[in-house]
ZABA-964776 format. One record per atom (N, C-alpha, C, O): residue in three letters; x, y, z. Coordinates in nm, 3 decimals. Layout:
% residues N
<pt><gumar>ALA</gumar><u>X</u><v>Y</v><w>Z</w></pt>
...
***
This chain:
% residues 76
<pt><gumar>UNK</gumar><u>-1.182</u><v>-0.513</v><w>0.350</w></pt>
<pt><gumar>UNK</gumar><u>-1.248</u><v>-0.432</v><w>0.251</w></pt>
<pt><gumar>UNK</gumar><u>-1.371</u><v>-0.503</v><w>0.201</w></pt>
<pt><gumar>UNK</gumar><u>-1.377</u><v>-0.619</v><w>0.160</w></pt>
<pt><gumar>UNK</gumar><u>-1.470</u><v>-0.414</v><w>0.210</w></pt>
<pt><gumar>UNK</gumar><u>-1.594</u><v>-0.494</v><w>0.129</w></pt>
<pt><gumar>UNK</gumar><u>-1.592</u><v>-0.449</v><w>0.003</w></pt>
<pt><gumar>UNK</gumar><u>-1.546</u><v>-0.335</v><w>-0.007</w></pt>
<pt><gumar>UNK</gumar><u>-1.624</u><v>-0.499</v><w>-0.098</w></pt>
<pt><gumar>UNK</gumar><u>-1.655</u><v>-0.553</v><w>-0.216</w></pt>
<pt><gumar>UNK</gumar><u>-1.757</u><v>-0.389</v><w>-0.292</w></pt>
<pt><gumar>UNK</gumar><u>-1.880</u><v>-0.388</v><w>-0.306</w></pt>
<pt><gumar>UNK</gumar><u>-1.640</u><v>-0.242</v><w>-0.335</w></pt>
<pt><gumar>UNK</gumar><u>-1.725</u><v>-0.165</v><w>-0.396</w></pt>
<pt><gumar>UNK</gumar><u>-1.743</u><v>-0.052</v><w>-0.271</w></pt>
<pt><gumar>UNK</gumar><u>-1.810</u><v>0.050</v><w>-0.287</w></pt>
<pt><gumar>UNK</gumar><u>-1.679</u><v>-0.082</v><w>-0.150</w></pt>
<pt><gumar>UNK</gumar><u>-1.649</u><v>0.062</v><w>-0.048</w></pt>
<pt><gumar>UNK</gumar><u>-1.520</u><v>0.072</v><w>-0.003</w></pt>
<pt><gumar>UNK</gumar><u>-1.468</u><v>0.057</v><w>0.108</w></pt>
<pt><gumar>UNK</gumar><u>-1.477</u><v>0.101</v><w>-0.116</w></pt>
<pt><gumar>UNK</gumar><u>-1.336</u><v>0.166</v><w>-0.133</w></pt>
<pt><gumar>UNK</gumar><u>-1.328</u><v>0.283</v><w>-0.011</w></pt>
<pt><gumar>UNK</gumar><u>-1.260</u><v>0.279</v><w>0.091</w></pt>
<pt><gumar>UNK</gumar><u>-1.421</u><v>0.388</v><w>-0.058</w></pt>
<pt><gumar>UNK</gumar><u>-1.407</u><v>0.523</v><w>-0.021</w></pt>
<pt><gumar>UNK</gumar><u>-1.406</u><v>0.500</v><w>0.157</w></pt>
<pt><gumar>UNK</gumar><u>-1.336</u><v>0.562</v><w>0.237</w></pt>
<pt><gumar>UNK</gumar><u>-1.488</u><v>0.411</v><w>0.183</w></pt>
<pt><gumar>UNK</gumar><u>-1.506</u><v>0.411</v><w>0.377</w></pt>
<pt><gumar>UNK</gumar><u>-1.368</u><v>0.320</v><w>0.408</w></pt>
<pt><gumar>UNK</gumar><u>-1.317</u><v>0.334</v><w>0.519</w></pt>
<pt><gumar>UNK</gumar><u>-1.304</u><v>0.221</v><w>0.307</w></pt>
<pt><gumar>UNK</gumar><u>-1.181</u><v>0.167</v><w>0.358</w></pt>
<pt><gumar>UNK</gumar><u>-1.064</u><v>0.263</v><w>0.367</w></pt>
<pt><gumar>UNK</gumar><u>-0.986</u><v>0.244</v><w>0.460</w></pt>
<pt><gumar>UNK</gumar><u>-1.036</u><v>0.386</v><w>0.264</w></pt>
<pt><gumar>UNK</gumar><u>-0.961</u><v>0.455</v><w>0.249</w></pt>
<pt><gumar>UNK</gumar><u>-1.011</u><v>0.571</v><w>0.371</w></pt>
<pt><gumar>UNK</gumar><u>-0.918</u><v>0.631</v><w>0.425</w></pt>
<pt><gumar>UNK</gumar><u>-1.093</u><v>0.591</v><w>0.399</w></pt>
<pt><gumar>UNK</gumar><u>-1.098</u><v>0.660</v><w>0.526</w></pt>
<pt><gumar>UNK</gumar><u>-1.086</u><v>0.607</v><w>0.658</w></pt>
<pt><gumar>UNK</gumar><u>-1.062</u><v>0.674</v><w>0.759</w></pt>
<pt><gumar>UNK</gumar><u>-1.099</u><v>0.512</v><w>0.654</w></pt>
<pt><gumar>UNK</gumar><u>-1.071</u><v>0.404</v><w>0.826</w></pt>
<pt><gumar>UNK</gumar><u>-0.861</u><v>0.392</v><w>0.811</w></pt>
<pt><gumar>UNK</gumar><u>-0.783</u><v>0.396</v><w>0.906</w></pt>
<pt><gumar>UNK</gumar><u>-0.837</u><v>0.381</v><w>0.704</w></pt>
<pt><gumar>UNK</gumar><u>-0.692</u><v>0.371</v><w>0.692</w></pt>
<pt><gumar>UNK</gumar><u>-0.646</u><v>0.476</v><w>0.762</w></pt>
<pt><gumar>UNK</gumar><u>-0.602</u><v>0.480</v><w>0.877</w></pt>
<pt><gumar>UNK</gumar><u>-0.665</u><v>0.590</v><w>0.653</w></pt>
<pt><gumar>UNK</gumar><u>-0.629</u><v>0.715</v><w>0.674</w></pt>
<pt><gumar>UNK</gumar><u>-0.636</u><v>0.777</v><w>0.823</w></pt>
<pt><gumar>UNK</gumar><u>-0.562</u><v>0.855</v><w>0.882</w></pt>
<pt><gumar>UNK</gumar><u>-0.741</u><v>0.719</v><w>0.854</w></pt>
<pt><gumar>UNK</gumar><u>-0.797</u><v>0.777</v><w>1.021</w></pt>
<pt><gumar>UNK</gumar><u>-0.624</u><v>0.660</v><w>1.111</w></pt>
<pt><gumar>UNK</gumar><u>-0.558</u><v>0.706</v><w>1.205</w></pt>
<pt><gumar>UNK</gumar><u>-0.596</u><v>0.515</v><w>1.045</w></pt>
<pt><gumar>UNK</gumar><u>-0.509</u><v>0.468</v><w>1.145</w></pt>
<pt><gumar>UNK</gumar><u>-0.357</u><v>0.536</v><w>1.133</w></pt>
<pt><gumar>UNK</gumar><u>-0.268</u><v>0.553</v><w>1.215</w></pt>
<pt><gumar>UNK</gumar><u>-0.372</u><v>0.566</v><w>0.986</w></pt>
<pt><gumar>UNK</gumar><u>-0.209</u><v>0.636</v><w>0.986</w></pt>
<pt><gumar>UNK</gumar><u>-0.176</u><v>0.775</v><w>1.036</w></pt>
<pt><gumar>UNK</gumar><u>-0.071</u><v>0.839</v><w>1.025</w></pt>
<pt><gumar>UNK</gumar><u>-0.302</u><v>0.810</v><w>1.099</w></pt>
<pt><gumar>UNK</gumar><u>-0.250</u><v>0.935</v><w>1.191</w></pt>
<pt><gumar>UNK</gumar><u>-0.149</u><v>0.873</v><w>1.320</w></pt>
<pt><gumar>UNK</gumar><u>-0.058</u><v>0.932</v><w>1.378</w></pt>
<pt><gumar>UNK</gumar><u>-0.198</u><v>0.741</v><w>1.342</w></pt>
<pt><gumar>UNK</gumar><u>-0.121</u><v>0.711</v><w>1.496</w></pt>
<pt><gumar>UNK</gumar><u>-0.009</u><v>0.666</v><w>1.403</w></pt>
<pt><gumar>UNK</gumar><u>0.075</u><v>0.656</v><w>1.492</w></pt>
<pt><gumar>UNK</gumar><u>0.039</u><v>0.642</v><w>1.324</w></pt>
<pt><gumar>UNK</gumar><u>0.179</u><v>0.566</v><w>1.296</w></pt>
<pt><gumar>UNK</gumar><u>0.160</u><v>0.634</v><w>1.095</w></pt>
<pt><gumar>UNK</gumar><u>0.070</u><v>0.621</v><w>1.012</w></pt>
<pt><gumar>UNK</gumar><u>0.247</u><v>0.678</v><w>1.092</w></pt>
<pt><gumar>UNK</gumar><u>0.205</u><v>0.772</v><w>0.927</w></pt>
<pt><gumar>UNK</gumar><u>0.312</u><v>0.632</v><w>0.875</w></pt>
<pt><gumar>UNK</gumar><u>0.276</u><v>0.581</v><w>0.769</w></pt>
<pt><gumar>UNK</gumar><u>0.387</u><v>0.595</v><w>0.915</w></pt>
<pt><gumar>UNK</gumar><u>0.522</u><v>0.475</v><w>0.884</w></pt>
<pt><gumar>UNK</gumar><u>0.478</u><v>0.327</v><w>0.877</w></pt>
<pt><gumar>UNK</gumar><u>0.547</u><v>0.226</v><w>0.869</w></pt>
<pt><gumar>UNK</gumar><u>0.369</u><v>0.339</v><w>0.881</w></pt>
<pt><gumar>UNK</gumar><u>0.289</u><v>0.173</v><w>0.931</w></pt>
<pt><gumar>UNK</gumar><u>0.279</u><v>0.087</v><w>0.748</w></pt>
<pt><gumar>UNK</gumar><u>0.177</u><v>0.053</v><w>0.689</w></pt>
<pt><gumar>UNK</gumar><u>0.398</u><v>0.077</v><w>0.709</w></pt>
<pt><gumar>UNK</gumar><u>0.381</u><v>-0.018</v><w>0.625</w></pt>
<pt><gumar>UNK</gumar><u>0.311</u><v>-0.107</v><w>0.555</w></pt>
<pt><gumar>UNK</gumar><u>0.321</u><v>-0.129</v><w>0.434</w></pt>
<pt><gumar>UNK</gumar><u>0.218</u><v>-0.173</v><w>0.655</w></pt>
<pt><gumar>UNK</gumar><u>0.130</u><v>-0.226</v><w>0.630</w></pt>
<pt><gumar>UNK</gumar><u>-0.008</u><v>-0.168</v><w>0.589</w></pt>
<pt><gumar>UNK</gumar><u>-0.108</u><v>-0.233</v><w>0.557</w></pt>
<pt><gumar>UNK</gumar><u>0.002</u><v>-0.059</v><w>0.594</w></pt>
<pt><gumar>UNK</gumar><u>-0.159</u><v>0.014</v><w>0.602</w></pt>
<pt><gumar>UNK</gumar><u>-0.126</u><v>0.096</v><w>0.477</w></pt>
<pt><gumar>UNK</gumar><u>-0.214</u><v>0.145</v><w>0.406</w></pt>
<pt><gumar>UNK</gumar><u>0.027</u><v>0.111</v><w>0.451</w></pt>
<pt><gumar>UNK</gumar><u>0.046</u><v>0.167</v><w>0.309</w></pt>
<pt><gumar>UNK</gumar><u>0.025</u><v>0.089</v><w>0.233</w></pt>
<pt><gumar>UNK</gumar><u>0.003</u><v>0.136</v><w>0.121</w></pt>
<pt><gumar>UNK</gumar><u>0.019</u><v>-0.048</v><w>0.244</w></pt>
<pt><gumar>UNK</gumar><u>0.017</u><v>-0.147</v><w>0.121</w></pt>
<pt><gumar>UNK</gumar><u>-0.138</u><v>-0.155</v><w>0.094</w></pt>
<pt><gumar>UNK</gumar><u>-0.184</u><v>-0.162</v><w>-0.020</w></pt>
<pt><gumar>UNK</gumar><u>-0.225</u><v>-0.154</v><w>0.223</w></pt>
<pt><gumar>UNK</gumar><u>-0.341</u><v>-0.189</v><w>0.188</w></pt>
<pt><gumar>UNK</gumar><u>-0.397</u><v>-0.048</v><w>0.115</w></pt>
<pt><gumar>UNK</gumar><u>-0.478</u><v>-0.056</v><w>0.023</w></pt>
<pt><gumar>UNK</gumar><u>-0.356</u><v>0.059</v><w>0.156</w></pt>
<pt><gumar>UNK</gumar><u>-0.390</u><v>0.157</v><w>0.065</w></pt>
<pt><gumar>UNK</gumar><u>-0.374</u><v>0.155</v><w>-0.053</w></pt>
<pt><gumar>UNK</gumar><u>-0.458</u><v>0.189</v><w>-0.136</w></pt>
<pt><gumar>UNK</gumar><u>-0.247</u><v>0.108</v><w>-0.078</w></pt>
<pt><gumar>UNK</gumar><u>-0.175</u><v>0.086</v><w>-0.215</w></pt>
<pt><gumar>UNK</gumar><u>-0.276</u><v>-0.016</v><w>-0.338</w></pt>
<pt><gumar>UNK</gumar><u>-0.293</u><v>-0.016</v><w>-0.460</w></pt>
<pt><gumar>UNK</gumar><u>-0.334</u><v>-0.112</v><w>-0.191</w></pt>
<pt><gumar>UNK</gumar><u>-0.414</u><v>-0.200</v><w>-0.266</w></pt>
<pt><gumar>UNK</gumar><u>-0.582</u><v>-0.142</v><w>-0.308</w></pt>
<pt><gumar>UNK</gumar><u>-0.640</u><v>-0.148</v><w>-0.416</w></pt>
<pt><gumar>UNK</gumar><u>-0.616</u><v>-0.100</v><w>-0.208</w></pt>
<pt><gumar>UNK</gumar><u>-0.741</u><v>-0.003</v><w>-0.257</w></pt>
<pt><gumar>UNK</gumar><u>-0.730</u><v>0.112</v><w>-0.357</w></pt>
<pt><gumar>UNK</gumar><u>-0.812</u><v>0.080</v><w>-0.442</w></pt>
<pt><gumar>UNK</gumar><u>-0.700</u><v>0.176</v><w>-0.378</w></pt>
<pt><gumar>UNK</gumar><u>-0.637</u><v>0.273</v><w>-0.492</w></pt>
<pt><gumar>UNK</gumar><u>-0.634</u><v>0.162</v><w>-0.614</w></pt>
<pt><gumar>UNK</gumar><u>-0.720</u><v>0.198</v><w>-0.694</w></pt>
<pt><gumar>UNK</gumar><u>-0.580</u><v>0.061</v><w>-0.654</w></pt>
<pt><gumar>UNK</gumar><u>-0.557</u><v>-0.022</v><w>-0.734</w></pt>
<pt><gumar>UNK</gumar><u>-0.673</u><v>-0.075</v><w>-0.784</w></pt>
<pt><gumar>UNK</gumar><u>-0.699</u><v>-0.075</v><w>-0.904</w></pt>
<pt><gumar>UNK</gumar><u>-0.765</u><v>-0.133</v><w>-0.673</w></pt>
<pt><gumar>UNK</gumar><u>-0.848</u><v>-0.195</v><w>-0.692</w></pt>
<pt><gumar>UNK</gumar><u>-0.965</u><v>-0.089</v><w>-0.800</w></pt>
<pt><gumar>UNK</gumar><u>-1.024</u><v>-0.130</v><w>-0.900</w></pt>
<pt><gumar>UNK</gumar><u>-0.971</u><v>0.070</v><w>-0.734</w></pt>
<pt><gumar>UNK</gumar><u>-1.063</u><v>0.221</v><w>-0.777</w></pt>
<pt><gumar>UNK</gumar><u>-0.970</u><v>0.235</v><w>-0.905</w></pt>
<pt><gumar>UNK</gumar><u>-0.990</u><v>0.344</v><w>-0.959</w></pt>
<pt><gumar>UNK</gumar><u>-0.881</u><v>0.163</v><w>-0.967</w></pt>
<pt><gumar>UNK</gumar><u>-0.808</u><v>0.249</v><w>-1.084</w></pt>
<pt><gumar>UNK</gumar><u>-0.707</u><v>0.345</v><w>-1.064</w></pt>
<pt><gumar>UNK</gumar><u>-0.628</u><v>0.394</v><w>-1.144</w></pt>
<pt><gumar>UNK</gumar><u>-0.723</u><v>0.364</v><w>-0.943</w></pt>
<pt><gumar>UNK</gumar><u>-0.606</u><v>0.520</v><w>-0.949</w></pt>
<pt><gumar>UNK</gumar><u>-0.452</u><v>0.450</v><w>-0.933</w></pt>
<pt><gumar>UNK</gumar><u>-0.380</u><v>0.423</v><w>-0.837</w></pt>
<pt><gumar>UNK</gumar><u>-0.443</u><v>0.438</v><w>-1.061</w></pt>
<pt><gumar>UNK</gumar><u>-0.277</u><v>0.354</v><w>-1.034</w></pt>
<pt><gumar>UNK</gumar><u>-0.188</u><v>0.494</v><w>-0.984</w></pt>
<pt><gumar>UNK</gumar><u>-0.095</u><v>0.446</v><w>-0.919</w></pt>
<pt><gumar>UNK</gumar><u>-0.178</u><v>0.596</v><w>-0.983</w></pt>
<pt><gumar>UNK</gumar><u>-0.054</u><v>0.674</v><w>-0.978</w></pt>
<pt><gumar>UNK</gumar><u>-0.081</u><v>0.711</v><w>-0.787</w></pt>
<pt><gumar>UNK</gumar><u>-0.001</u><v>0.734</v><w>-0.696</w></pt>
<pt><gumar>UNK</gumar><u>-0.174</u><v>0.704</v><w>-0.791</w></pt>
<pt><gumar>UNK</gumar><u>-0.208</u><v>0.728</v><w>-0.600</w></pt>
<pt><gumar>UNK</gumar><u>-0.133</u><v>0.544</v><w>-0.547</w></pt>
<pt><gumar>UNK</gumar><u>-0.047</u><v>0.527</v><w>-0.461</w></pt>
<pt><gumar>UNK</gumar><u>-0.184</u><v>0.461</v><w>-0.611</w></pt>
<pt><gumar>UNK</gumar><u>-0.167</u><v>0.298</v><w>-0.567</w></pt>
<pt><gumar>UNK</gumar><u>-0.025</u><v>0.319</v><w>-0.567</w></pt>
<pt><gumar>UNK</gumar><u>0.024</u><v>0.305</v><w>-0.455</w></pt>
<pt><gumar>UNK</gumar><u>0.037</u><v>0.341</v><w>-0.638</w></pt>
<pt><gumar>UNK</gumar><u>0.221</u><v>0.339</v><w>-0.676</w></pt>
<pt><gumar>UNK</gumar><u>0.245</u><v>0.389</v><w>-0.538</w></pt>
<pt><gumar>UNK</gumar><u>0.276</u><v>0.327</v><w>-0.436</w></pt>
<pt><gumar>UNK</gumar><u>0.220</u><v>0.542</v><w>-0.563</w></pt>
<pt><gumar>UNK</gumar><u>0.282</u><v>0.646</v><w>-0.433</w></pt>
<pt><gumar>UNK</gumar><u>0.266</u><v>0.584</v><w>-0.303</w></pt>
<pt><gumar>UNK</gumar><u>0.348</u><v>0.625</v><w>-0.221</w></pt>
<pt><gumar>UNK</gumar><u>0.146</u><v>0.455</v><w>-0.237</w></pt>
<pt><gumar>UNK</gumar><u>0.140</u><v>0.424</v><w>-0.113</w></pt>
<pt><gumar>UNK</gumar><u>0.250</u><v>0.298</v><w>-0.136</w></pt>
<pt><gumar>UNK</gumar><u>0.339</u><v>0.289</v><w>-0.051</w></pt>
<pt><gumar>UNK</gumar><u>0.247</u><v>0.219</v><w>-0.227</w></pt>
<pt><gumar>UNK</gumar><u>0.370</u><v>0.112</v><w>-0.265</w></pt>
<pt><gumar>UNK</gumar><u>0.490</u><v>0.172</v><w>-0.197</w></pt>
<pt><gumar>UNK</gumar><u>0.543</u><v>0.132</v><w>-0.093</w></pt>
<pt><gumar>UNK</gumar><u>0.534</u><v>0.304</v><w>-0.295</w></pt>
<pt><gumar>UNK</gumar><u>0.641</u><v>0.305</v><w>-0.271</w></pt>
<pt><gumar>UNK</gumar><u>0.692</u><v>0.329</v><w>-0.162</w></pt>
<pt><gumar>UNK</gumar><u>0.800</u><v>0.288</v><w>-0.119</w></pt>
<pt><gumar>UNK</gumar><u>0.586</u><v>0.422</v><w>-0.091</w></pt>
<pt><gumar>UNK</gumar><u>0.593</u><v>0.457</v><w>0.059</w></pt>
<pt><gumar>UNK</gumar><u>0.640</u><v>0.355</v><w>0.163</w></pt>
<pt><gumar>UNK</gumar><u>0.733</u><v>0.360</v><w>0.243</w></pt>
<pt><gumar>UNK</gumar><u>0.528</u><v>0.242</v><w>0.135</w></pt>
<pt><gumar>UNK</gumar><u>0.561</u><v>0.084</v><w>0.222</w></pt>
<pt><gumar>UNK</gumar><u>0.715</u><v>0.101</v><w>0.154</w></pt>
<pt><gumar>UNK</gumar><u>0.796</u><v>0.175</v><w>0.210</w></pt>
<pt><gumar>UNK</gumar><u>0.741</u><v>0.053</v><w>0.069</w></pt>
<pt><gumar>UNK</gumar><u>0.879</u><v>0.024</v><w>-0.004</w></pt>
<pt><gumar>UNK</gumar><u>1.000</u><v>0.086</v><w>0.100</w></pt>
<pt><gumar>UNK</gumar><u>1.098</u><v>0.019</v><w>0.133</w></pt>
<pt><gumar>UNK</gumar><u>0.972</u><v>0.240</v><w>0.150</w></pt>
<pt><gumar>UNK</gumar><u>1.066</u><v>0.331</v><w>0.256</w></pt>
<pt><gumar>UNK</gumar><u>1.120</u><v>0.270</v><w>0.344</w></pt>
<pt><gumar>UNK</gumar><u>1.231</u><v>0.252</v><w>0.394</w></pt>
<pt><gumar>UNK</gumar><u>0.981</u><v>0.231</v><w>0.357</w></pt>
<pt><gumar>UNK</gumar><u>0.930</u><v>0.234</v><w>0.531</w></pt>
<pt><gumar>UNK</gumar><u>1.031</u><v>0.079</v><w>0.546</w></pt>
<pt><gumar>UNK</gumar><u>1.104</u><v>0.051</v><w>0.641</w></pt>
<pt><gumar>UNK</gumar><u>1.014</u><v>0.019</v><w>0.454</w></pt>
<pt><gumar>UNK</gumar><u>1.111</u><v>-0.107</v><w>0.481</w></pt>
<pt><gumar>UNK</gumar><u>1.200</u><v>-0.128</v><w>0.422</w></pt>
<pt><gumar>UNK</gumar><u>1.233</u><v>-0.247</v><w>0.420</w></pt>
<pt><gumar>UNK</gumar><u>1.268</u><v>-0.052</v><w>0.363</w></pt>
<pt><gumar>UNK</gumar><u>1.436</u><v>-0.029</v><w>0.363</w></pt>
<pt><gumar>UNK</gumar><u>1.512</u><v>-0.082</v><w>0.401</w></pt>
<pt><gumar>UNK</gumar><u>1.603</u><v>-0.125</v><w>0.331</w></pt>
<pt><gumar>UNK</gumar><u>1.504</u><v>-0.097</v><w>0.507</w></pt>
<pt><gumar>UNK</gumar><u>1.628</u><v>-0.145</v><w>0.591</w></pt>
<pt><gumar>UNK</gumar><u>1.592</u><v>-0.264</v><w>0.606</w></pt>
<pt><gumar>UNK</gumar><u>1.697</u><v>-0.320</v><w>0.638</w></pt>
<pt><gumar>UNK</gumar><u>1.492</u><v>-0.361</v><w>0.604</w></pt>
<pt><gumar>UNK</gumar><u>1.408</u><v>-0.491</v><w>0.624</w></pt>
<pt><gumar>UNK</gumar><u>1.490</u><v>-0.575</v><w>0.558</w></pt>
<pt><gumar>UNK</gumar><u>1.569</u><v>-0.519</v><w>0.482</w></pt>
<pt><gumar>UNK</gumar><u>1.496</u><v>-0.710</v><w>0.566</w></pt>
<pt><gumar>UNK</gumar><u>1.539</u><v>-0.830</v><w>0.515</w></pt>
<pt><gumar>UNK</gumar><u>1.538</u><v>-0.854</v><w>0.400</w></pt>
<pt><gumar>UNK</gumar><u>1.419</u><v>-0.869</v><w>0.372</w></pt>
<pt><gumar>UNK</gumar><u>1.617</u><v>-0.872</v><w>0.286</w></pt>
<pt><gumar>UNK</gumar><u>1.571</u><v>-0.907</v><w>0.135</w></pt>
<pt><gumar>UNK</gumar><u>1.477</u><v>-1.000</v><w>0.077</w></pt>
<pt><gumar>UNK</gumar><u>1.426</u><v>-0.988</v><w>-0.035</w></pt>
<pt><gumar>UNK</gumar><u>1.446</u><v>-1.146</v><w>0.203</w></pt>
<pt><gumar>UNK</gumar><u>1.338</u><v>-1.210</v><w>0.179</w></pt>
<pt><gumar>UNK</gumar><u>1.219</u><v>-1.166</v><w>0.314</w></pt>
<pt><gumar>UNK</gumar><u>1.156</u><v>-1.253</v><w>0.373</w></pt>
<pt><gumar>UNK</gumar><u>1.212</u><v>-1.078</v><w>0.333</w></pt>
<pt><gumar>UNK</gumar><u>1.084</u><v>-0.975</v><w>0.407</w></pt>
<pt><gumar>UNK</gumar><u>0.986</u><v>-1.009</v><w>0.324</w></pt>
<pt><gumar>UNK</gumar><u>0.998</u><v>-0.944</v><w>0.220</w></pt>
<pt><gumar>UNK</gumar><u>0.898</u><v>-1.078</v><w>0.321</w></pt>
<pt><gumar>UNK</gumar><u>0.757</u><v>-1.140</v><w>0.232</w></pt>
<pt><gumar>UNK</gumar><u>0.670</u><v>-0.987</v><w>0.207</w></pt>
<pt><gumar>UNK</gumar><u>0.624</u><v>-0.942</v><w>0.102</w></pt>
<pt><gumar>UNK</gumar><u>0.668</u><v>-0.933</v><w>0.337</w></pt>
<pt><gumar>UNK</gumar><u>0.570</u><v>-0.770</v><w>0.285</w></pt>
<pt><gumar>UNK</gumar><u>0.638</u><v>-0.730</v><w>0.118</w></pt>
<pt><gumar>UNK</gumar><u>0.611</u><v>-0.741</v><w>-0.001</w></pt>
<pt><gumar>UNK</gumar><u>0.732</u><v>-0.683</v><w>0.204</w></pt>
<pt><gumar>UNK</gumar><u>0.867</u><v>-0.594</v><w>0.112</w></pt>
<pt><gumar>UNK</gumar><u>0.859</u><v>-0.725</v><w>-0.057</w></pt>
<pt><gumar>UNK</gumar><u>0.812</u><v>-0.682</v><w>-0.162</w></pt>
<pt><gumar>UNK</gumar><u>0.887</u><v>-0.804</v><w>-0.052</w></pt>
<pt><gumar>UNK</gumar><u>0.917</u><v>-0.877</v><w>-0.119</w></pt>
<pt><gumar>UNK</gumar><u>0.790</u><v>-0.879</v><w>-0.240</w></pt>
<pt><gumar>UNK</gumar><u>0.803</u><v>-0.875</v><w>-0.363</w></pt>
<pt><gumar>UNK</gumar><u>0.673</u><v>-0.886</v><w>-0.165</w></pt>
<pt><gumar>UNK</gumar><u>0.527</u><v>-0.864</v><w>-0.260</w></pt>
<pt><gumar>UNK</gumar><u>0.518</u><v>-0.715</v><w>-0.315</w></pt>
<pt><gumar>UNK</gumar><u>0.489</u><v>-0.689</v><w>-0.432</w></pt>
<pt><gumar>UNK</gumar><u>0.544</u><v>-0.625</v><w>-0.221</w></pt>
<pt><gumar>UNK</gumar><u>0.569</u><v>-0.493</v><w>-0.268</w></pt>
<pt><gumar>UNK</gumar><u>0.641</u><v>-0.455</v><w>-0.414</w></pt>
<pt><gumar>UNK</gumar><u>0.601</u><v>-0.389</v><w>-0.510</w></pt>
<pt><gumar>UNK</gumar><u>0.772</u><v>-0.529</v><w>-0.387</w></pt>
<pt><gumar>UNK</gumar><u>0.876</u><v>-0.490</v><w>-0.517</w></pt>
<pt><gumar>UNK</gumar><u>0.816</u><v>-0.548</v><w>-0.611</w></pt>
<pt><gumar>UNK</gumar><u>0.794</u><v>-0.490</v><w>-0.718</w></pt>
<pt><gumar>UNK</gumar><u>0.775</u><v>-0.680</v><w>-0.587</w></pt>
<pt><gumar>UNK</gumar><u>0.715</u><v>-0.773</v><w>-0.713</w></pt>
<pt><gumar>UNK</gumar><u>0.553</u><v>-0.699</v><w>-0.807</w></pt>
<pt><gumar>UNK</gumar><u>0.509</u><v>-0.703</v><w>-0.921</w></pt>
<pt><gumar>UNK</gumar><u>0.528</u><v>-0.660</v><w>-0.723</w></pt>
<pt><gumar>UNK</gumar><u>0.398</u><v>-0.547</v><w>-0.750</w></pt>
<pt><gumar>UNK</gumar><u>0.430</u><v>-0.437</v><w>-0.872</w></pt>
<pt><gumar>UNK</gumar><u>0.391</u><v>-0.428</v><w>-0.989</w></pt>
<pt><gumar>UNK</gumar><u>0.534</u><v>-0.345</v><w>-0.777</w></pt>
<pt><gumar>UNK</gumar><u>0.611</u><v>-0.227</v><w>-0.828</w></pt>
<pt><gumar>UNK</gumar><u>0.659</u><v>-0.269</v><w>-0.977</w></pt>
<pt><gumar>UNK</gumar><u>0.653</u><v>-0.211</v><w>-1.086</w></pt>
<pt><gumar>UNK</gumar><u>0.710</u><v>-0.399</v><w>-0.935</w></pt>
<pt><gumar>UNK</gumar><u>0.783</u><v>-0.452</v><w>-1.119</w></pt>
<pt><gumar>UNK</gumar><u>0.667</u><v>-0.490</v><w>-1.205</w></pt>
<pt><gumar>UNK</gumar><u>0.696</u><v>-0.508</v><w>-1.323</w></pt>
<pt><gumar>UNK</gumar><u>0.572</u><v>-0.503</v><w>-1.178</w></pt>
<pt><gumar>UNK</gumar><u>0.465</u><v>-0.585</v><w>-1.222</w></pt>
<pt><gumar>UNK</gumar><u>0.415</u><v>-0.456</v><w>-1.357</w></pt>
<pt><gumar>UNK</gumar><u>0.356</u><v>-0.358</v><w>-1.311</w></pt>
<pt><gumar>UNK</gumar><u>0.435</u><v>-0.457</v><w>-1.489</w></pt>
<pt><gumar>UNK</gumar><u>0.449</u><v>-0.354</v><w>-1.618</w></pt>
<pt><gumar>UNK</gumar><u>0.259</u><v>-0.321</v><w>-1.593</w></pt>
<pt><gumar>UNK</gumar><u>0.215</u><v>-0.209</v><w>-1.621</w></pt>
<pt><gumar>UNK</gumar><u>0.186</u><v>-0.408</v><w>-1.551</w></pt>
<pt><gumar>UNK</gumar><u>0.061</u><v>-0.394</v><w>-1.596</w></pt>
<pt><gumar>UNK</gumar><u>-0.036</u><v>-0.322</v><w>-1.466</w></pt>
<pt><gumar>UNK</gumar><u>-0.157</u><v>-0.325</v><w>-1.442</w></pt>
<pt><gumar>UNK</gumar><u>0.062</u><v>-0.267</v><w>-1.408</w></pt>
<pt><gumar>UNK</gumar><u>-0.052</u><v>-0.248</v><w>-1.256</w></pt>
<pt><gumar>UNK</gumar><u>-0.181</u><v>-0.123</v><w>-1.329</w></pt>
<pt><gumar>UNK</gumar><u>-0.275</u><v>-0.083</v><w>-1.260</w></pt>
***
C-alpha cells in the first residue's frame, strides 16, 4: 500500500478475491485498508471474514492470532 491510495489498493484486492473470495489474507489486508480510510464498520466485516476463513486453524495461527487481538482491541 502506498501512503494515501487506499482506493487503487482496495481495488487491486478486490480484483484478487475474485480468484479465491476465502483468501484470508487479502481479507486482513482489506481489513487493514478500511482502517487505515476510517471506515471501522467495513475494517471489522473483512476481520471477521479472515476470522471464518480460519476457524478451523491452530490457536497459535499468528494470522488468526493478530486478527482476534485486533477484533479485541476497544479502540479500532
Amino acid at each position: 500500500m502506498v501512503a494515501g491510495n487506499n482506493e487503487q489498493a482496495v481495488h487491486e484486492a478486490l480484483n484478487l478475491m475474485k480468484f479465491n473470495e476465502h483468501d484470508g489474507e487479502l481479507l486482513c489486508l482489506l481489513g487493514r485498508i478500511h482502517h487505515e480510510a476510517d471506515a471501522r464498520e467495513e475494517a471489522v466485516n473483512f476481520w471477521n471474514s479472515a476470522q471464518r476463513v480460519w476457524q478451523e486453524a491452530d490457536e497459535d495461527f499468528m494470522p488468526l492470532v493478530e486478527v482476534r487481538t485486533i477484533l479485541e482491541d476497544n479502540d479500532l
